[in-house]
N, C-alpha and C positions, 0 to 999 in steps of 0.2 A: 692760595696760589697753586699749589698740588692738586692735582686732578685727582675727586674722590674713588675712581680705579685704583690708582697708583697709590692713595694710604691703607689699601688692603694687602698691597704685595708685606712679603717678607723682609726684601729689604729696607724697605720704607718702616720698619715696626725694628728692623736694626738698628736703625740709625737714630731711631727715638729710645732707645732702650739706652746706646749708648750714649745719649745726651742727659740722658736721668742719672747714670750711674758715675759718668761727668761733673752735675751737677753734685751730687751725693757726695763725692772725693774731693772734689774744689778743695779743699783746708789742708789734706791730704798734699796732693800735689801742688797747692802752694808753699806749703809745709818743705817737700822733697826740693822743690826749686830754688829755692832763698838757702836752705842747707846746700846744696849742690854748689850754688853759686858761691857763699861764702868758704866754702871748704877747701875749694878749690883756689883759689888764692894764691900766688905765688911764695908770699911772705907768713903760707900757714904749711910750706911743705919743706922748709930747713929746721934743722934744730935749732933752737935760738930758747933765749930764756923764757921763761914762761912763768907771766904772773897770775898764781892759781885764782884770787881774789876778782881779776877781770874774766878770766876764764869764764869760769863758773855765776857770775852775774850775765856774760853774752851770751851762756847756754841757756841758761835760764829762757831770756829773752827770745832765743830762739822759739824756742819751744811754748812760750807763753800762748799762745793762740788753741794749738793740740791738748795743753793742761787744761783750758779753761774748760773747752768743749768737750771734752771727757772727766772734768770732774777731777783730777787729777790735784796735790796740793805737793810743791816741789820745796822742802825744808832743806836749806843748806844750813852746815852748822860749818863757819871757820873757827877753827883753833890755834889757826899760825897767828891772827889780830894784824898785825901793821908791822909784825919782826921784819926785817929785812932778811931777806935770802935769795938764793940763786940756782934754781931748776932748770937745767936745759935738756928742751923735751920737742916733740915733732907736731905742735898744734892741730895737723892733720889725724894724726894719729889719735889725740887725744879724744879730738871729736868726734871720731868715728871711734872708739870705745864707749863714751857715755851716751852718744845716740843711738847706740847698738842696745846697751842696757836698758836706756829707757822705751825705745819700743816694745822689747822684751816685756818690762815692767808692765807697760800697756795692752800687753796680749794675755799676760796673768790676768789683768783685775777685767778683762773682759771674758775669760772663762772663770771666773768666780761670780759670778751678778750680785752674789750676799755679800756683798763687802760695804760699807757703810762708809766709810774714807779711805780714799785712795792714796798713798802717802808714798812717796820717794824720796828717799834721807841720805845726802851728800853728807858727808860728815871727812874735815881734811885735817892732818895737825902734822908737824916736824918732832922724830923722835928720833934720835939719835942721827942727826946730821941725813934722814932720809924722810920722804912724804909719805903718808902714809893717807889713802883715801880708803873710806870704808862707804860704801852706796849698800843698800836696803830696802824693800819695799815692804807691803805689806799684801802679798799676793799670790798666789798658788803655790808658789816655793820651788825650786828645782827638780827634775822630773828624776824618778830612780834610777835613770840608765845612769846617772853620773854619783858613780859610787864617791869617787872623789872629787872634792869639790871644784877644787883648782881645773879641772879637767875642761870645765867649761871655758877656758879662757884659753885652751891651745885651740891650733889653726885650724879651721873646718867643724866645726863644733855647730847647729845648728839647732836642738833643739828650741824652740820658743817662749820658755820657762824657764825663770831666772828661781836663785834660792832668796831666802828672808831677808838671806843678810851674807854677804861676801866679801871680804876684803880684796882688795886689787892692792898690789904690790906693784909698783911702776918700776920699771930701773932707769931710772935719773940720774943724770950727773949730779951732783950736788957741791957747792961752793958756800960755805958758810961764813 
């Protein structure tokens, strides 16, 4: 239907460039949309209790599509089991910490190509009346400008290189 003049121009070789790299990201930005969408929420932007066990199964799911296609194998380990307890925490927040991570995660094992399994390890348990999540990969490790480790978790922090293994320390209310 293009007049074969017109699929010589530049922009016409634009706008197919940009339809390939459309197609390419498709998973990508359906990926960013369905998060965007659900994050946004109104009942994920108050503090409210937060049960880590649903949590971390809808993250999971989120993200299940990104795993598969990268190869990626996401091990949750709970620890808490079925105790009853009471974490109130900002769902928003939370979500955009472990998909902050797991990108990260994703941007390591794709600057490592030698890596054989791709592992991301949630690991959560209650010790002493506080949550305690420890996340981990297995993947280029934290880059040396972060002498200390924790460093990575204040505001504006951007490198895209996560460490092995990090503890995150949440400050949660806690009701036992």
């Amino acid at each position: 239907m293009i007049p074969k003049e017109k699929n010589l121009t530049t922009q016409y070789k634009d706008v197919v460039d940009i339809f390939e790299l459309l197609k390419e990201d498709k998973d990508k930005i359906k990926h960013w949309v369905d998060y965007t969408l659900t994050a946004i929420r109104k009942d994920k932007r108050t503090r409210t209790k937060l049960d880590f066990n649903s949590f971390f199964s809808q993250l999971e799911d989120v993200w299940k599509r990104i795993f598969i296609r990268k190869d990626v194998n996401l091990i949750i380990i709970n620890r808490v089991g079925e105790s009853q307890y009471d974490f109130r925490a900002f769902e928003m927040d939370m979500t955009t910490i472990f998909s902050n991570l797991i990108n990260n995660s994703i941007d390591s094992f794709e600057q490592r190509k030698s890596i054989e399994e791709r592992n991301i390890t949630i690991e959560y348990k209650i010790i002493e009346k506080e949550i305690v999540i420890i996340y981990s990969d297995n993947g280029k490790g934290l880059d040396k400008a972060f002498e200390n480790k924790e460093d990575i978790m204040l505001a504006l922090q951007r490198l895209k290189k996560i460490e092995r293994e990090m503890k995150l320390e949440l400050d949660l209310e806690c009701i036992l």
